[in-house]
N, CA, C and O atoms as a DFTB+ gen file, in Angstrom:
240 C
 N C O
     1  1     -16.631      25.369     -10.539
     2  2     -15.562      25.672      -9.605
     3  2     -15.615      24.757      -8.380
     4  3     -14.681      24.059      -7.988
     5  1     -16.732      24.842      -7.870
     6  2     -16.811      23.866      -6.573
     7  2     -16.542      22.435      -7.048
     8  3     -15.879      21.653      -6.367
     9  1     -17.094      22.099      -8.284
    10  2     -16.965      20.460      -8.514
    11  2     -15.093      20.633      -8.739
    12  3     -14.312      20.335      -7.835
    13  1     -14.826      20.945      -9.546
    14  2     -13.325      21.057      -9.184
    15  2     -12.661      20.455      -7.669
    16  3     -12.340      19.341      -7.253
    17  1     -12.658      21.715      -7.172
    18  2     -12.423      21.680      -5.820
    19  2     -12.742      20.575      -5.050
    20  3     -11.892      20.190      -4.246
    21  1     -14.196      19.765      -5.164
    22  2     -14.639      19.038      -4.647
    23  2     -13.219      17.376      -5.172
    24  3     -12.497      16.571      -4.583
    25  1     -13.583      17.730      -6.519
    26  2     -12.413      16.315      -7.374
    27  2     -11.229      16.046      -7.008
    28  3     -10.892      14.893      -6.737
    29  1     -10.115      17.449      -6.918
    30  2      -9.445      17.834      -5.926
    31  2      -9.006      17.080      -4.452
    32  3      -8.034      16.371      -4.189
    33  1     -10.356      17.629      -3.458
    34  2     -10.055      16.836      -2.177
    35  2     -10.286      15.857      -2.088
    36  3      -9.988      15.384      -0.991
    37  1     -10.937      14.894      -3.094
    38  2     -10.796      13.240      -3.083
    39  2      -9.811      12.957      -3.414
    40  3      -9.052      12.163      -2.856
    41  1      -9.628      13.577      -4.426
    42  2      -8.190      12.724      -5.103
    43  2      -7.030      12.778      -3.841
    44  3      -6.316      11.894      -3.369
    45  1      -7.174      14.181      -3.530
    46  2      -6.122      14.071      -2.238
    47  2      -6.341      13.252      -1.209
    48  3      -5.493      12.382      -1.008
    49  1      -7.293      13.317      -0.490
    50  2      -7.816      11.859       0.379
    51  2      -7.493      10.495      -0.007
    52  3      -6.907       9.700       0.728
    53  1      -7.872      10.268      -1.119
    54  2      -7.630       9.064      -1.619
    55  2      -6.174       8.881      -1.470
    56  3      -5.666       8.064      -0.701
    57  1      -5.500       9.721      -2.282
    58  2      -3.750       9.499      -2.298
    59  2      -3.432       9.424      -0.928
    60  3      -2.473       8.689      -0.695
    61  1      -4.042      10.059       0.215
    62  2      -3.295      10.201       1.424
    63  2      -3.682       8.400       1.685
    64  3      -2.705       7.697       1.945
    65  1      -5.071       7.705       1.611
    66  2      -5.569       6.325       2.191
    67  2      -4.779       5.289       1.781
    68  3      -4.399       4.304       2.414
    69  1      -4.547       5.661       0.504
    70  2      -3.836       4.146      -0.176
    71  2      -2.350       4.707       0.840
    72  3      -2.051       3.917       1.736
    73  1      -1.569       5.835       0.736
    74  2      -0.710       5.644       1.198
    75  2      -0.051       5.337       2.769
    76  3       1.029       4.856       3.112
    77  1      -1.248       5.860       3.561
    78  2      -1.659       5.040       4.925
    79  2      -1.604       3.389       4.538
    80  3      -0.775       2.619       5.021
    81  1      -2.571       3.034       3.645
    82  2      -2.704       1.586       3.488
    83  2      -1.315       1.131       3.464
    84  3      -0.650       0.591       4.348
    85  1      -1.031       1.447       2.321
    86  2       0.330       0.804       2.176
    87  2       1.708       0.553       3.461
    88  3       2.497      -0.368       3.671
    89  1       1.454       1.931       4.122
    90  2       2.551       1.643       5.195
    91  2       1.966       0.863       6.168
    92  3       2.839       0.150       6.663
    93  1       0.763       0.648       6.729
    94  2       0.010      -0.421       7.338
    95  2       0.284      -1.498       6.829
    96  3       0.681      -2.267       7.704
    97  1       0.273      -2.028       5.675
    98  2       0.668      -3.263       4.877
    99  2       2.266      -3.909       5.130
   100  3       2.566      -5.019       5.572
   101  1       3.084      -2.883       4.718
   102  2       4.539      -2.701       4.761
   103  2       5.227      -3.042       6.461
   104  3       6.338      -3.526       6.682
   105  1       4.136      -2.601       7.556
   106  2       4.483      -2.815       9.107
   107  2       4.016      -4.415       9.197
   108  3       4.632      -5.329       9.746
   109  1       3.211      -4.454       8.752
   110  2       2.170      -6.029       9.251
   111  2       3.367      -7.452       8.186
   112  3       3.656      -8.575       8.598
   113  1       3.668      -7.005       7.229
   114  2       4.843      -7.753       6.379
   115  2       6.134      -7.631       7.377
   116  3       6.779      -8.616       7.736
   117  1       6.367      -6.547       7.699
   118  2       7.790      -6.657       7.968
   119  2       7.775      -6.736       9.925
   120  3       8.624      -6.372      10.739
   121  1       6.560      -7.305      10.086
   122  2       6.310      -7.853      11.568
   123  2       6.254      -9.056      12.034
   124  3       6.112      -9.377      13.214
   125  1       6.416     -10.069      10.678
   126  2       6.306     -11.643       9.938
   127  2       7.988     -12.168      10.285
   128  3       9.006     -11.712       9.765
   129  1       7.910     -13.034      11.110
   130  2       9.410     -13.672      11.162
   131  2       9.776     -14.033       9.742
   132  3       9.122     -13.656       8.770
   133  1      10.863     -14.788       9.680
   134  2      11.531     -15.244       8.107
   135  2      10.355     -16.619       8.068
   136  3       9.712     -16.780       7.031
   137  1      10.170     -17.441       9.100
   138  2       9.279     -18.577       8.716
   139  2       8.279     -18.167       8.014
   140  3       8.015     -18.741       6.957
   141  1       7.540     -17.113       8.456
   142  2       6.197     -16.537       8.319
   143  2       5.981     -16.353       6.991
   144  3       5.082     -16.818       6.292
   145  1       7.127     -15.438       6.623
   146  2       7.201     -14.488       5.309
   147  2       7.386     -16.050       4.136
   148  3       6.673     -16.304       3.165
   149  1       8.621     -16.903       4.687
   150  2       8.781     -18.151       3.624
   151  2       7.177     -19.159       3.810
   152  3       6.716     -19.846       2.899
   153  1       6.795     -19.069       4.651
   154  2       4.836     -19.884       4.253
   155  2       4.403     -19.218       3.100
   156  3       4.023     -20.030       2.256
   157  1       4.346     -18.469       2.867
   158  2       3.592     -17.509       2.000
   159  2       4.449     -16.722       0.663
   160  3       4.088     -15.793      -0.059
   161  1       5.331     -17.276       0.677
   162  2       6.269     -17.503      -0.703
   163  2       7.063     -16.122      -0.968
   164  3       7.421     -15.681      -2.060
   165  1       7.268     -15.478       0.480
   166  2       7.903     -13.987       0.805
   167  2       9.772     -14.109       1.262
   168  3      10.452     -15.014       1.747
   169  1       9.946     -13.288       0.997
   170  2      11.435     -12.743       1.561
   171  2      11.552     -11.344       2.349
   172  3      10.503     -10.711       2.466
   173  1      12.574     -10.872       2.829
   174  2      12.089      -9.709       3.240
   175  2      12.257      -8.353       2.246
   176  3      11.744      -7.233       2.248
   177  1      13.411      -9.161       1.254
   178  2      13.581      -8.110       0.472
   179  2      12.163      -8.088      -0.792
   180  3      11.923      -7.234      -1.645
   181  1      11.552      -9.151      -0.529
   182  2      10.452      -9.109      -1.426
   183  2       9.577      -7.636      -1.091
   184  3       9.326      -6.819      -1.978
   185  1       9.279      -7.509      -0.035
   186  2       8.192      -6.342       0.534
   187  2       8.264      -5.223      -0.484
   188  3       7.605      -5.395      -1.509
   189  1       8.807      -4.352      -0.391
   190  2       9.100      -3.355      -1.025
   191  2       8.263      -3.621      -2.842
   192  3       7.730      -2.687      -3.440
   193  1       8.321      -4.654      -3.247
   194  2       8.490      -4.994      -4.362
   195  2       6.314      -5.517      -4.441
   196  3       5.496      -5.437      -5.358
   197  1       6.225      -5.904      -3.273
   198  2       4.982      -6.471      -3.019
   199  2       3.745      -5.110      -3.045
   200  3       2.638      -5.079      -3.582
   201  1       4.384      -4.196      -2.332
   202  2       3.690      -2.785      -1.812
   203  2       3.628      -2.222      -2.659
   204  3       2.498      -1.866      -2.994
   205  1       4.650      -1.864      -3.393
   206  2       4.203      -1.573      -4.802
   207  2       3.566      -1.685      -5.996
   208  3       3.271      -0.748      -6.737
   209  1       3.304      -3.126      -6.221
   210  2       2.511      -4.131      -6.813
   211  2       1.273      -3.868      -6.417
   212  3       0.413      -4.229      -7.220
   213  1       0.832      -3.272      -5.281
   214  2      -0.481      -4.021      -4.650
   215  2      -0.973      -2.219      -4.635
   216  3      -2.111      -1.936      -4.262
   217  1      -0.180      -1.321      -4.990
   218  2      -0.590      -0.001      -4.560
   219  2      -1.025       0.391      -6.348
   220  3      -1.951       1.091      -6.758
   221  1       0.338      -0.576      -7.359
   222  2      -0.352      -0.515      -8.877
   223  2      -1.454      -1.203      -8.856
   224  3      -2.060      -0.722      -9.813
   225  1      -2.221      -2.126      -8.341
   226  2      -3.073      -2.718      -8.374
   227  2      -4.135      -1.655      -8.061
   228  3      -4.929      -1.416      -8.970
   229  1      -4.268      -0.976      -6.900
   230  2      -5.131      -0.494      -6.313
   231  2      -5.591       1.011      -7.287
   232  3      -6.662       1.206      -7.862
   233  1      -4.332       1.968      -7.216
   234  2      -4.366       2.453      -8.014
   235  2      -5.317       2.257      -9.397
   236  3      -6.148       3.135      -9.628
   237  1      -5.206       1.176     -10.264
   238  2      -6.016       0.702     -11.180
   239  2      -6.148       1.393     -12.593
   240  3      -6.914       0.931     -13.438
């Protein structure tokens, strides 16, 4: 029962970190002028598309 419980509040932690991460990620991208974002082979409509990618990544 406790290990349960215990599996539980990681998993929830975890889901809450990546999804902190991600909007941390998503502010620091979309804080990038258009030059910024085109150095690094970005658009703005790319983001969305990037965060997601990187959250399937993490996810794993």
């Amino acid at each position: 029962m406790r290990a349960t419980i215990a599996r539980a509040a990681i998993a929830a932690a975890t889901t809450m970190l990546r999804a902190r991460r991600a909007r941390c990620n998503a502010w620091m991208l979309h804080e990038l002028s258009d030059a910024q974002l085109k150095d690094i082979g970005l658009t703005r409509s790319d983001i969305p598309r990037v965060i997601h990618s990187a959250n399937e990544y993490l996810a794993g």
